[in-house]
C-alpha positions, 0 to 999 in steps of 0.5 A: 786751752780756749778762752774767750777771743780778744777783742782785738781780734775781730779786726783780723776777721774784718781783713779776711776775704771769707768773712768780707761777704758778712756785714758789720753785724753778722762779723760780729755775731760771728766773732762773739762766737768764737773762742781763742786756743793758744798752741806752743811749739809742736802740738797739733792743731788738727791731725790727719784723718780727724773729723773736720769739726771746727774752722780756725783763724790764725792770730799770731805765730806759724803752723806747717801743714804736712801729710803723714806719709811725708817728711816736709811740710808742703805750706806753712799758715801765718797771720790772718790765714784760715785753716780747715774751711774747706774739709769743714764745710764738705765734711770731710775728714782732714787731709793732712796735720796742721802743727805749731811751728813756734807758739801761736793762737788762733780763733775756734768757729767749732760746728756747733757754734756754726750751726747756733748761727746758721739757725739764728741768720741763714745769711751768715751760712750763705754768705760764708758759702759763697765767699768761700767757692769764690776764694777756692775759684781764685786759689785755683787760678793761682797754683804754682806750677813749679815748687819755690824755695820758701822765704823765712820771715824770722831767723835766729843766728846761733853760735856753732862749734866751740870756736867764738864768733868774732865781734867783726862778724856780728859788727858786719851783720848789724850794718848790713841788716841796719840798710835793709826793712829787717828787725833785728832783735836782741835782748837787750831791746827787749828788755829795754821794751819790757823792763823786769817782765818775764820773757815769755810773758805773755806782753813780750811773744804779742809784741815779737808776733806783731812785729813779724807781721809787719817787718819783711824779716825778723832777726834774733841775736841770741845771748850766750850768758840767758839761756832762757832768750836763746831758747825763745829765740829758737823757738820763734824761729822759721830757720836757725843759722849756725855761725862757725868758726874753724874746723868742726870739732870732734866732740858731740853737739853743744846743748844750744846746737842740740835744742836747735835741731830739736826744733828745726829740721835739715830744711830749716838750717843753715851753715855760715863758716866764718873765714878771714879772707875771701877765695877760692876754696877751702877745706873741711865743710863736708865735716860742718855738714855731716855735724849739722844737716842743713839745707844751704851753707855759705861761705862769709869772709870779714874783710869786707861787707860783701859775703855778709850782704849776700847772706842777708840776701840769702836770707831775706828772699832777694839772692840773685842766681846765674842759670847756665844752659848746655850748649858745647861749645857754645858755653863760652857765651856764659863767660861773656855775659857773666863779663859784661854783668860784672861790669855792671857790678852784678854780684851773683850769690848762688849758680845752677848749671847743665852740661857745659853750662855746670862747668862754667857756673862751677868757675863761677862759685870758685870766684874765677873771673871770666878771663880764666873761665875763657883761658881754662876752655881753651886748656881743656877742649882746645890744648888737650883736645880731649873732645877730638881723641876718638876710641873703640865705641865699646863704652862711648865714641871718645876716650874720656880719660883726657877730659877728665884729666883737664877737668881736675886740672882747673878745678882742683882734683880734691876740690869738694862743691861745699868748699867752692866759695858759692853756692853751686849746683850741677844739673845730670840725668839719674839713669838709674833712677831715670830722674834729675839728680842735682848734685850739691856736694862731693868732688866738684870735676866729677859734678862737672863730669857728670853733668856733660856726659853727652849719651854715646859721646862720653862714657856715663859717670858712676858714682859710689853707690852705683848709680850711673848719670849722663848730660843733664840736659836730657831732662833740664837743659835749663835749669831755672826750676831747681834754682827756684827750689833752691833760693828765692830772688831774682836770675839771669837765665842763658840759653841757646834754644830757640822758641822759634821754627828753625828750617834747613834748606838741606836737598835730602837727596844730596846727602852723601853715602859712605864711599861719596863721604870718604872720598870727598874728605881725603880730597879736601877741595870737595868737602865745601861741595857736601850739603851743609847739613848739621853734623851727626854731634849737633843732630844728637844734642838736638834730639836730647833737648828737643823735649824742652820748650823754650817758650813755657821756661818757668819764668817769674817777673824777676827772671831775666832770660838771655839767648845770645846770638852764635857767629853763623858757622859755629857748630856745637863742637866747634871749641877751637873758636871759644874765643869768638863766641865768648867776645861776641856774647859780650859785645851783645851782652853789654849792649843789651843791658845797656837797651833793657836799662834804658827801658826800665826793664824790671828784671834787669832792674831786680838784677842791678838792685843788688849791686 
């Protein structure tokens, strides 16, 4: 429906850049020009393929904007944002859907009224084209290289599942969203603010779409006895989080459960199982998830505040991610940095790993502290030397069996990744597919597995619907992109690349042929006289990264990248000295947080913020 625009609404028009270029006069004559149209949840602004007639300005509320051919939105437009500008003024037909997300309004400039203004003031079609190319130059300027994980600016936490919510859980939130810039709104505040007026009058969605605009997250509390607050909360909402208790049950979806993935898709969910006690593991989230699809999950235990502050994190874009590189042996490394952060009362919420770097984040998101990290690496390389029992190359260079028999070992020959305490993600490589496979669910040993399958090495990893994956690292060995799709806020990165040249005074000449070798092994005494070239192991892990450039990581300001120093004589292999690597990557961890503190580096700064 159109209507006159509000008065108040010329101020959005002041605030934006494509009218800036108009004066006072012209903002005006433009204004008065314009109409209002308000949209309730799910309906088209415009459709793909429309003719470009009319320019819009968003009042209040949210649209997504999503091609056809797609199942996910690729922008979303909230206040003071303009849509259709550019397809408008080339005339050319839309390019994607623009729909309401929840109720919104926006103001009309439609091609007609355009042109009344052109012919009346040439100067406002020539300013407007001209603020116009510069706001699209500058846009240009600006495209992210890399697609990040969207921030919700307003949440409603539902009830999921038939077992009630505990008070301590919704006690614990309070406090936590009360230290935070959050509104947190429920009914009764509502009602306290509009006493005896509709809740979806028109005073009451005013008031919670300008309070959106100035708070950086809003938070709904529903009411199980108004079903009418409930479904306006659901349907302000950019994510909905369910609240479980227990198992999930067998019955169907309950009707607040049903409106709400009506609403939201997979991408706007979230689970949050609600525990007594924190730890390791537990059992049945396969079954919440299989109930509610939903894009994250999180594990929250009531026995202290730290789960329910690392939702709100979570939840209002400031997360903090660990990024664990491959490296062989040189992942001990990762287990003494994490030690020295841990120290310094860094709590990382979320960990994305490649190769042996998935094996150390999958410890992580078990809640191991270093010192068993460091202790289950001895286990399975050292004790069970299961990267030293070479087989028939048919399938691969070692027998995998050994390996994938300690690898159950210490992470639970049932345990699931959705059962692990924190979030995790295990970066492989889909030969299949020939792309990046980020594995967030199934058997965690065999992400793990999957994720260090060294081509040649080990043998590849099949999984049950027949595609076959290897070491991740041939397409990311650092991981940072996925972790920045995953969730927003600040990352430790660690890595073992060098953005530097790196030469070998290696005399080709001297490299020994097969008898020469033989001999000089079974002699012993002559084998410190063979040149010190890299090993056949080391030259093939150099060649699967040697794709990645160490120098154009997709680092944000909030991405605290570390590249600890090896022990000189370490070769990637060389696990029966995990021991060293994992004391000296400590011993330099501490004193370069200890360096970066006292420069004031912002990263590190983002990182301890946290604590």
């Amino acid at each position: 429906m159109n209507q006159p625009a509000p008065v108040l609404a010329f101020e959005k028009l002041e605030e934006l850049a494509l009218f800036s270029a108009l004066t006072p006069e012209q903002r005006m004559r433009t204004f008065r020009a314009m109409v209002q149209r308000d949209l309730v949840r799910g309906e088209f602004l415009v459709q793909q393929g429309d003719a470009s007639e009319a320019i819009y300005v968003v009042l209040h509320g949210a649209l997504a904007v999503q091609r056809a051919s797609e199942t996910q939105p690729f922008a979303e437009l909230r206040a003071g944002e303009v849509i259709g500008e550019i397809g408008f003024f080339a005339n050319r037909p839309r390019t994607a859907n623009v729909i309401a997300i929840r109720d919104a309004s926006v103001l009309v400039l439609t091609r007609a009224a355009y042109r009344g203004l052109a012919d009346a003031t040439p100067a406002i079609a020539e300013a407007l084209l001209a603020a116009l190319a510069d706001r699209f130059a500058k846009r240009t300027e600006n495209l992210p290289t890399t697609r990040a994980a969207a921030i919700a600016r307003t949440v409603t936490i539902l009830d999921g599942g038939i077992e009630p919510i505990p008070a301590e859980f919704w006690r614990r939130l309070r406090t936590a969203l009360a230290e935070t810039s959050a509104e947190l709104v429920d009914l009764a505040r509502v009602n306290a603010m509009f006493p005896g007026q509709p809740l979806d009058a028109p005073e009451v969605t005013g008031w919670l779409n300008r309070l959106e605009q100035t708070a950086p997250l809003i938070v709904y509390i529903p009411d199980p006895g108004n079903a009418v607050w409930t479904h306006k909360a659901i349907r302000q909402a950019d994510t909905v989080v369910f609240a479980c208790r227990g198992e999930a049950p067998a019955a169907g979806l309950s009707a607040i459960e049903t409106f709400a993935c009506q609403i939201h898709p997979p991408a706007a969910r979230r689970i949050v199982r609600i525990h007594d006690r924190r730890s390791a593991e537990v059992t049945g989230t396969a079954a919440w998830l299989a109930r509610l699809p939903c894009f994250m999950h999180h594990h929250v235990a009531l026995e202290d505040q730290a789960d329910i502050a690392r939702l709100v994190r979570f939840l209002s874009g400031r997360a903090i991610g660990f990024v664990a590189a491959g490296g062989g042996s040189f992942g001990s490394a990762h287990a003494g940095i994490y030690k020295a952060f841990r120290e310094r009362g860094v709590i990382f919420d979320m960990f994305v790993g490649t190769s042996v770097g998935s094996a150390m984040a999958a410890g992580f998101a078990k809640n191991y502290e270093a010192d068993r990290l460091e202790q289950g690496t001895h286990e399975i390389f050292v004790k069970s030397r299961s990267f030293r029992r070479p087989t028939w190359p048919r399938y691969a260079l070692l027998d995998h069996k050994v390996f994938d028999r300690s690898l159950a070992a210490q992470f639970g020959s049932d345990c699931r990744i959705e059962d692990c305490w924190r979030p995790f993600a295990a970066v492989a490589t889909n030969l299949s597919t020939h792309c990046l496979e980020l594995i967030r669910s199934g058997v965690l040993w065999q992400a793990v597995r999957a994720s260090s399958a060294i081509p040649g090495i080990l043998p590849p990893f099949f999984t049950t619907d027949g595609a076959m994956l290897v070491d991740g690292c041939l397409i990311d060995n650092v991981p940072l992109e996925p972790m920045h799709q995953l969730k927003a806020g600040p990352n430790l990165v660690v890595h073992f690349g060098r953005a530097t040249v790196e030469t070998f005074d290696v005399d080709y000449a001297a490299l020994p042929s097969r008898t020469e070798l033989a001999a000089a092994m079974l002699l012993g005494v002559r084998k410190r006289l063979l040149p010190a070239a890299p090993t056949a192991v080391n030259v093939l892990w150099r060649s699967l990264v040697a794709h990645q450039r160490y120098d154009v990581l997709p680092t944000t300001p909030l991405d605290l990248v570390m590249r600890p120093p090896i022990p000189d004589g370490i070769g990637i292999t060389a696990f029966e000295r995990h021991k060293e690597i994992f004391d000296a990557a400590y011993v330099w961890a501490v004193a370069s947080i200890d360096a970066m503190d006292a420069e004031g580096h912002p990263a590190l700064a983002a990182l301890l913020a946290n604590r």
